[in-house]
N, C-alpha and C positions, 0 to 999 in steps of 0.2 A: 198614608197611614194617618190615623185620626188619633188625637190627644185621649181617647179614652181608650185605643190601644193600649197604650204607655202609661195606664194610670197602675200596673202593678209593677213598676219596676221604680222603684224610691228615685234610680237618679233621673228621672227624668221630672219628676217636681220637683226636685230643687232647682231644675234652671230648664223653662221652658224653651229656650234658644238655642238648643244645645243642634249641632250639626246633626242629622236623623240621616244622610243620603248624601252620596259626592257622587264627581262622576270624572271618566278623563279616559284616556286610551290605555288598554289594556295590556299588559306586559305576561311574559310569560321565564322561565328557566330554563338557561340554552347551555347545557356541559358545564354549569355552575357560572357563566355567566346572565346577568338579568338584560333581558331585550326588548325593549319595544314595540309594541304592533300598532301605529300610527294612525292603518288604516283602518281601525275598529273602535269600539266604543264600548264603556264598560259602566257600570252603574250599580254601587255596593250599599246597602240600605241595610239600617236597623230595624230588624222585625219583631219586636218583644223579646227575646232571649235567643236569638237568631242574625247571622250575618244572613244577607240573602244577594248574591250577588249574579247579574244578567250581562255575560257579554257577548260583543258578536265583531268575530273576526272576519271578514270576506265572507265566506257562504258557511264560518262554523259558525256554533251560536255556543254557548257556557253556559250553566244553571247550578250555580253550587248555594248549598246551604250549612253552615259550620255555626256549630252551637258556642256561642260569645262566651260560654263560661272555658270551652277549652281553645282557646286563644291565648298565647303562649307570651307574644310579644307584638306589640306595634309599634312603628316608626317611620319618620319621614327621612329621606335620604338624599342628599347629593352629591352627585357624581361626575366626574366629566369622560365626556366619550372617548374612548380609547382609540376608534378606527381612525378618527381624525389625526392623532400622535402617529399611529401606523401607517397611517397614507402621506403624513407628511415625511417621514423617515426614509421610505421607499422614491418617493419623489427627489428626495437632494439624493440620495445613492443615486438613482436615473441620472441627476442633472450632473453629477461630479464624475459617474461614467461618459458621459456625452463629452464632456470637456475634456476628459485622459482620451478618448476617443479620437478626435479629430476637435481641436479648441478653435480652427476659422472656418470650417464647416458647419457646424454645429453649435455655435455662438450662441444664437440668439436662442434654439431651444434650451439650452442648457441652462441659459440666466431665467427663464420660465420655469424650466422645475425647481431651480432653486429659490427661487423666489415666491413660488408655490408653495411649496416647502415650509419657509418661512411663516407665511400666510398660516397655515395650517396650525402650524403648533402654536402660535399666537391665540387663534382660536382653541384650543385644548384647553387654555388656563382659562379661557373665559365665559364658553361655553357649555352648560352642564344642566345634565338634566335632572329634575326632580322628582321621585318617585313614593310611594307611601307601600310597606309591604305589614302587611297581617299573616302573622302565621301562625299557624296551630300545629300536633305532629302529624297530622294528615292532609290539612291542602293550607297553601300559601296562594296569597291574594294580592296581585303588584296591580296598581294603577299608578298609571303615570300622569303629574300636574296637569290640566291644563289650566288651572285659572290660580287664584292666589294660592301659596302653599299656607297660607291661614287656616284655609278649612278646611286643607287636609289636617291638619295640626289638631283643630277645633272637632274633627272629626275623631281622631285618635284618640283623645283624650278623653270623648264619650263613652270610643266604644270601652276603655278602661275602666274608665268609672261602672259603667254596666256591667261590666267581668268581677269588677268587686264588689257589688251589691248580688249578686247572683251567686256566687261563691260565698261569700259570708266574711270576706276576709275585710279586717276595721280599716278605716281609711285613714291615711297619715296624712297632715296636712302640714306639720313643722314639725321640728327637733323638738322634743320633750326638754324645754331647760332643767337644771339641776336643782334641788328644792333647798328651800333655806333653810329650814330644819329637819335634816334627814333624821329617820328613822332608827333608833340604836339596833342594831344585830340582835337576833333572838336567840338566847341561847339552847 
């Protein structure tokens, strides 16, 4: 996209640096959980008053286009993985079965799963992924980080700025302080 694209939307002269395009692996909504697709690639571009966004999962591919003025909410988010908590839970149940089971037979696996176990949920608290979701009331847009979560940030905050210059709604930049001489009541 070329800067004379963008010469009709205000925020984009105010600050020609502004993030126009990110990119990261695709995410999609599984039974109201958000899931990753690792093995895809997903690339969401400002296109003058237009999300345009291109992904391609193993042999799908996506092409969605949602108008930036009904864009409802943006946000970066993180989270930590849950199956990791799950599989480590499952694992010390195995290891502390193994042990009521038979404890000199089955020793040494048993100190493995728990200690797997362990492992696990250490990882849960430390582990977590980063995701950016845009949603509108008809399609929601997850890309998941791959690079700094900056510019997804830096991205967000364009695509807002662009939803409020298109919409017409004034921009808040700080709290109105209170005036030293207020206004007497009109009767």
């Amino acid at each position: 996209m070329t800067n004379s694209d963008n010469t009709q939307i205000p925020a984009f002269a105010n600050n020609p640096k502004r993030f126009l395009e990110i990119q990261g692996a695709p995410g999609q909504l599984v039974r109201g959980t958000i899931v990753p697709n690792f093995g895809g690639k997903t690339t969401v571009r400002i296109e003058k008053d237009r999300l345009h966004e291109q992904a391609q999962i193993g042999s799908e591919r996506r092409e969605t286009f949602t108008p930036i003025a009904a864009v409802d909410y943006v946000g970066v988010y993180e989270s930590s993985i849950g199956i990791l908590l799950i599989v480590g839970l499952l694992s010390l149940m195995v290891g502390l079965g193994l042990i009521l089971l038979d404890p000199l037979h089955f020793k040494t696996l048993a100190w493995g799963f728990c200690f797997g176990s362990i492992i696990l949920t250490i990882l849960y608290f430390f582990i977590k992924y980063k995701y950016l979701i845009i949603a509108s009331q008809r399609n929601t847009i997850i890309v998941f980080c791959t690079k700094s979560a900056y510019e997804y940030r830096q991205f967000s905050i364009t695509v807002l700025d662009v939803a409020r210059e298109l919409t017409g709604r004034p921009r808040t930049t700080s709290r109105k302080s209170p005036r030293s001489n207020p206004k007497p009541p009109s009767p």
